[in-house]
C-alpha positions in Angstrom: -197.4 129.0 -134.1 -195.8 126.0 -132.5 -193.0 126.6 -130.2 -190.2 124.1 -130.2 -190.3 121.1 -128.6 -187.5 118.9 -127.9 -185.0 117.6 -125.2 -181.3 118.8 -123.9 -179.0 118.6 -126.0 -181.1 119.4 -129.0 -179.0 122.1 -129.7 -176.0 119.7 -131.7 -179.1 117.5 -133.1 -178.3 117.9 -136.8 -181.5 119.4 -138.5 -182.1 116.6 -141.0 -182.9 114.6 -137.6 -185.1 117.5 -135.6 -187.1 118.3 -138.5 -187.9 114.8 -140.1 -188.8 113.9 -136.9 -191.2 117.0 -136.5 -192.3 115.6 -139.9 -191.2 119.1 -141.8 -189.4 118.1 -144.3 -189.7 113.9 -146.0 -186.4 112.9 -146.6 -182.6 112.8 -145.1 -181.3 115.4 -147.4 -180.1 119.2 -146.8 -181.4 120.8 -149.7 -184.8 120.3 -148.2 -184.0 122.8 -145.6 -185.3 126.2 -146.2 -183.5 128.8 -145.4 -184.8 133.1 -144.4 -181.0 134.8 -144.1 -180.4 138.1 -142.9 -183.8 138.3 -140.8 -182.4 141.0 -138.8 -185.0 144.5 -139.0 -188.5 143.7 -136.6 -190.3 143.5 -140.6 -187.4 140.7 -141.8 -187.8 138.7 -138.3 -191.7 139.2 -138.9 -191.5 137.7 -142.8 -189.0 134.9 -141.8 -191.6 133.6 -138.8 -194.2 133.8 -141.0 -192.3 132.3 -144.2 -192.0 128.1 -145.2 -188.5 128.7 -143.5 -186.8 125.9 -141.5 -183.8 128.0 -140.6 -183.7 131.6 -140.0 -180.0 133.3 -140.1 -179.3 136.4 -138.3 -176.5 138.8 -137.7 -175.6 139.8 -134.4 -173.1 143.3 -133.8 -172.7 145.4 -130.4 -173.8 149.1 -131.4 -171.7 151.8 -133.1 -170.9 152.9 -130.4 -168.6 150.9 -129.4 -169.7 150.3 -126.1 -168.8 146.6 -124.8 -171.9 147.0 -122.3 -174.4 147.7 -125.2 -177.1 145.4 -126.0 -176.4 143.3 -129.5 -178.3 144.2 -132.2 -179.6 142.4 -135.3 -177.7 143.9 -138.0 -175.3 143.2 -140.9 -172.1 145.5 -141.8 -172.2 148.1 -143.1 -175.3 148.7 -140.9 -174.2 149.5 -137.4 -177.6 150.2 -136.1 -180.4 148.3 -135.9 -184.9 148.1 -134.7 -184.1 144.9 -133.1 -182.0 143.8 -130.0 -180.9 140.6 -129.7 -183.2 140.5 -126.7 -186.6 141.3 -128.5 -185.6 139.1 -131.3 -185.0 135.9 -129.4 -188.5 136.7 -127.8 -190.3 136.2 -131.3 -188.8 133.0 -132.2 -189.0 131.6 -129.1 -192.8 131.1 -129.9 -191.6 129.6 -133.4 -190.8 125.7 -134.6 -188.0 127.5 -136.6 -184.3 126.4 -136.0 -181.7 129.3 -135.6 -178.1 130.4 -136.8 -176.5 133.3 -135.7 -173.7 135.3 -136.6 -171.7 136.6 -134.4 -169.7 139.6 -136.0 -167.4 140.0 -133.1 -166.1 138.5 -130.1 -167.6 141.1 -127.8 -170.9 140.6 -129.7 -170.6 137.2 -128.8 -169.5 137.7 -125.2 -172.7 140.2 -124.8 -174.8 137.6 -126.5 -174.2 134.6 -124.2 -176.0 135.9 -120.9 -179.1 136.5 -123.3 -179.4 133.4 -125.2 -178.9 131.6 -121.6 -182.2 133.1 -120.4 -184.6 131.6 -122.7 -182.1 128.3 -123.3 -185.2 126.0 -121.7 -187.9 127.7 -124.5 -185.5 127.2 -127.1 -185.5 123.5 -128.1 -184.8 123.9 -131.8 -181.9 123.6 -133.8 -179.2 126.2 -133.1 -176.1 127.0 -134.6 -173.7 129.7 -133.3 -171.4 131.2 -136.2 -168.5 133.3 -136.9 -165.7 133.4 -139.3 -162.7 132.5 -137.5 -160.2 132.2 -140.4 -158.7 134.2 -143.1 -160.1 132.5 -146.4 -160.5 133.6 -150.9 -160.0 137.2 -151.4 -161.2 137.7 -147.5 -160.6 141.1 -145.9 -162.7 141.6 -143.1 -161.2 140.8 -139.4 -161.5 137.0 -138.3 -162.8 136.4 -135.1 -160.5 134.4 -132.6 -161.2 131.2 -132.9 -160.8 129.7 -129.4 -161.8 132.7 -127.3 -165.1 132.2 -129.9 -165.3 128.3 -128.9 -164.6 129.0 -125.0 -167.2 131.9 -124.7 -170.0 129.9 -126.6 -169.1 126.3 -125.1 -169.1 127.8 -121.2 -172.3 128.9 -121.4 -173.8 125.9 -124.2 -171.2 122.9 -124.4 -174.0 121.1 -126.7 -174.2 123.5 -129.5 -173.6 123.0 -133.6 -171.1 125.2 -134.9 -171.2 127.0 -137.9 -167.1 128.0 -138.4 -166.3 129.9 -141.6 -163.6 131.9 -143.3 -163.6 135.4 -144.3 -164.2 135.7 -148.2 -164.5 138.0 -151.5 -165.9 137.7 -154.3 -164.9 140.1 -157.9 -166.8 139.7 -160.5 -164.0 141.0 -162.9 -161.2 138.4 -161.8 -161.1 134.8 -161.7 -161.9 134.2 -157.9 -159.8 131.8 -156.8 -161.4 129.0 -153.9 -160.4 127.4 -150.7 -156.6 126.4 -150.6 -155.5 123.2 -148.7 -154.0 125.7 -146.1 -157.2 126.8 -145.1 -159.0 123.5 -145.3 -155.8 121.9 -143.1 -156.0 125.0 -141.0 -159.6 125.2 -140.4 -159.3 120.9 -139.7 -156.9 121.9 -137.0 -159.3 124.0 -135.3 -162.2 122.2 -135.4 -160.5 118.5 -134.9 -160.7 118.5 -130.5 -164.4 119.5 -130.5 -167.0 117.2 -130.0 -169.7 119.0 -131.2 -171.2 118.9 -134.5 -169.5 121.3 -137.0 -170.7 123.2 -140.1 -168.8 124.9 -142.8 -170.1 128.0 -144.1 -168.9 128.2 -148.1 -169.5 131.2 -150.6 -171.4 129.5 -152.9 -169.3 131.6 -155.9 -166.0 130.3 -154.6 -167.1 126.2 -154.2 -166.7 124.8 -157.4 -163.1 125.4 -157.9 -162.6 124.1 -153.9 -164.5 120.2 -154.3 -161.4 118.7 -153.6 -160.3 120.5 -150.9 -163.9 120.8 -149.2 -164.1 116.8 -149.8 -161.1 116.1 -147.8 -162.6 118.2 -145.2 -165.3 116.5 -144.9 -164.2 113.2 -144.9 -162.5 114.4 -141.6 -165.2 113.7 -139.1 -168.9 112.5 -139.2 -169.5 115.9 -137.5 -169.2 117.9 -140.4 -171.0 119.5 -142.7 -171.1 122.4 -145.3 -173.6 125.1 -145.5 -173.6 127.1 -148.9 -174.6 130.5 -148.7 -174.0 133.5 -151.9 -173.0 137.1 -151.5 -175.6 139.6 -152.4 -173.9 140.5 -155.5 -172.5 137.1 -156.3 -172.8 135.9 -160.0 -172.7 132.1 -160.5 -174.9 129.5 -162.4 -177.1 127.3 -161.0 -175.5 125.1 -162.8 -172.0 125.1 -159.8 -175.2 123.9 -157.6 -176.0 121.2 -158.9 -172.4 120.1 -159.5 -172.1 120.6 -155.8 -175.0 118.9 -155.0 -173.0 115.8 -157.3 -170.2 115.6 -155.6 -170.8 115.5 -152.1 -173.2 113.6 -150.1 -176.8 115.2 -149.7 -176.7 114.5 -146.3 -173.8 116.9 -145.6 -175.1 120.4 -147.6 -177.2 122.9 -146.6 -178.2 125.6 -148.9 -178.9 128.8 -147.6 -178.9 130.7 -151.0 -180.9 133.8 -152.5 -183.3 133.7 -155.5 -183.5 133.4 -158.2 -180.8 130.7 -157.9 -182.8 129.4 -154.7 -186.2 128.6 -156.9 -183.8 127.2 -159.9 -182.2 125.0 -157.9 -184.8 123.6 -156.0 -187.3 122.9 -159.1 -183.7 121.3 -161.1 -183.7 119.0 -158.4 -187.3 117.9 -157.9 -187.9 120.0 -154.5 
């Protein structure tokens, strides 16, 4: 397996650039990208290195415990425990070509994580983005991560990073799910607007269609930006909101990181 190669600062190089340029994908357009998400367990990480995958997404949590001096863990809520620290995970891909994003579920996981991702920052040239949802956003309940101690802790230790800045969503499939308002697209613009680094949305792919406008304006905002559809385990949409997406913004400015079948009939609707 080929580890990544690259200079400094490849860490904001958007990944249409790094992986044309490693000639693994042919064109300048983000659904090319493919994405493994949730590759958190040691047999998930294992799949995803082995997989077609560009981009593996993770989920990073401090234990159940509570304890702020724990070691992060690869895990998504409701799991609280995990076979994989952050540690022995960034060990395996490493040794990959594979770009990273991961998602911070807290600012202590973040904190922890920091120190860790420092160590192996010179064998890990790919693309990586550093998430968390920082805003309130549609039908959203979980707790938002504060958004500038979450930009101060990742930028002291990596002030060349891409962002991936969400909201916190819902999704019910027995209500009409309404999407992003033009608070949260102003509010999220107002965050986002002093950094210099790359930035990337991420958008429930359930909740999009009804938010084009909105996400458009946002967009238009700064060069930097970027949107990167993901979908909700349980999520019910058709393909068909995909490829209206895929319409109406530029394919150089989506990412889909989305889960079959949807993922397979989108990608053979679109000739990929």
């Amino acid at each position: 397996m080929a580890a990544c190669a690259g200079g400094p600062g490849s860490w904001s190089e958007n990944i249409l650039d790094y992986f044309l340029r490693n000639n693994q994908i042919t064109t300048e357009d983000g659904a090319e990208i493919i994405w493994y998400h949730a590759a958190n367990h040691k047999s998930q990480m294992q799949e995803a290195l082995k997989s077609a995958a560009h981009m593996i997404e993770a989920d990073v949590l401090l234990p159940s415990d509570g304890s702020e001096h724990g070691q992060p863990i690869m895990a998504h809520p409701p799991e609280t425990n995990s076979d994989n620290t952050l540690q022995e995970w960034l060990a395996e891909v490493v040794k990959s070509n594979k770009g990273i994003k991961l998602d911070f579920k807290s600012l202590a996981a973040a904190r922890a994580s920091m120190p860790l991702l420092d160590i192996v920052k010179q064998r890990l040239q790919c693309s990586v983005w550093m998430n968390a949802d920082i805003l309130p956003g549609p039908n959203g309940s979980s707790k938002v991560v504060d958004a500038n101690a979450f930009l101060d802790t990742v930028t002291s230790f990596f002030p060349d990073v891409t962002f991936s800045l969400g909201w916190t969503t819902g999704w019910h499939p027995e209500k009409v799910n309404e999407g992003y308002s033009w608070t949260m697209v102003k509010e999220m613009d107002h965050v986002c607007s002093g950094l210099t680094q790359p930035v990337t949305f991420p958008v429930r792919a359930a909740l999009v269609r009804q938010s084009c406008s909105q996400l458009l304006w946002l967009l238009k905002r700064s060069n930097r930006y970027s949107l990167t559809v993901w979908t909700g385990k349980n999520d019910s949409y058709p393909t068909e909101d995909l490829l209206y997406i895929r319409d109406y913004f530029n394919k150089t400015q989506v990412f889909y990181d989305i889960l079959e079948p949807q993922s397979h009939e989108f990608r053979q609707a679109i000739g990929i």
